[in-house]
N, C-alpha and C positions, 0 to 999 in steps of 0.2 A: 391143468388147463387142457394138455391134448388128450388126459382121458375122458374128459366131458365133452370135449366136440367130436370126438368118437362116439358116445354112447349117443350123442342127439344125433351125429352120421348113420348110427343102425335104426333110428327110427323112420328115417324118411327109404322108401325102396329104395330109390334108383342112385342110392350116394350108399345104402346098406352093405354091398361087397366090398368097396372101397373103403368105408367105415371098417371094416370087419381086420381089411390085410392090414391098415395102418395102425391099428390096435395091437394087432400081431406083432410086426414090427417094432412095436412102441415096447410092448414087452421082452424081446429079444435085446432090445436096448438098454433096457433098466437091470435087465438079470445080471450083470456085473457088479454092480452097487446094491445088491442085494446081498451074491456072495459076498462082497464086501463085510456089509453090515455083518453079516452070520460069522462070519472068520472073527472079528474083532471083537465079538461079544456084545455091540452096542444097544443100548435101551431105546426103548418109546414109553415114554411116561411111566417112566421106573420100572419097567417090565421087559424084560429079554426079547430083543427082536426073536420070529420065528425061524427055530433051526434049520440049517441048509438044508436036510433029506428032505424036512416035511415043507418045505418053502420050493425046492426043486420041483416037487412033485404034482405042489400046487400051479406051479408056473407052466409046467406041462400043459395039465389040464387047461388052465385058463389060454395058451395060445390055438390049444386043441379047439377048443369052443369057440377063439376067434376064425381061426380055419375055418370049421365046419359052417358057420354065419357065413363067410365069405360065398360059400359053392351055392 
């Protein structure tokens, strides 16, 4: 739910930076239960969640791209 009034937050300008850091932060918040998932081995519909390296790297990236949205 707050990643959907994020993404409609970066549509409208003047809520767009604001959209952009609570996105960020929304992701620094979930990257626990992620390691989580990846430590544990857990599935998504009989399929191995994605492994930590490649799921770290991903999360970089995607907080990087909320940042940059943000300036």
């Amino acid at each position: 739910m707050l990643e959907l009034a994020g993404a409609a937050g970066l549509l409208i300008p003047p809520l767009a930076p604001w959209a952009a850091i609570g996105l960020a932060l929304l992701m620094v918040a979930m990257f626990p239960a992620n390691v989580s998932a990846a430590s544990r081995g857990l599935t998504l519909a009989g399929k191995p969640v994605t492994p930590l390296p490649a799921r770290t790297a991903l999360q970089v990236l995607f907080i990087a791209a909320a940042i940059a949205a943000a300036v």
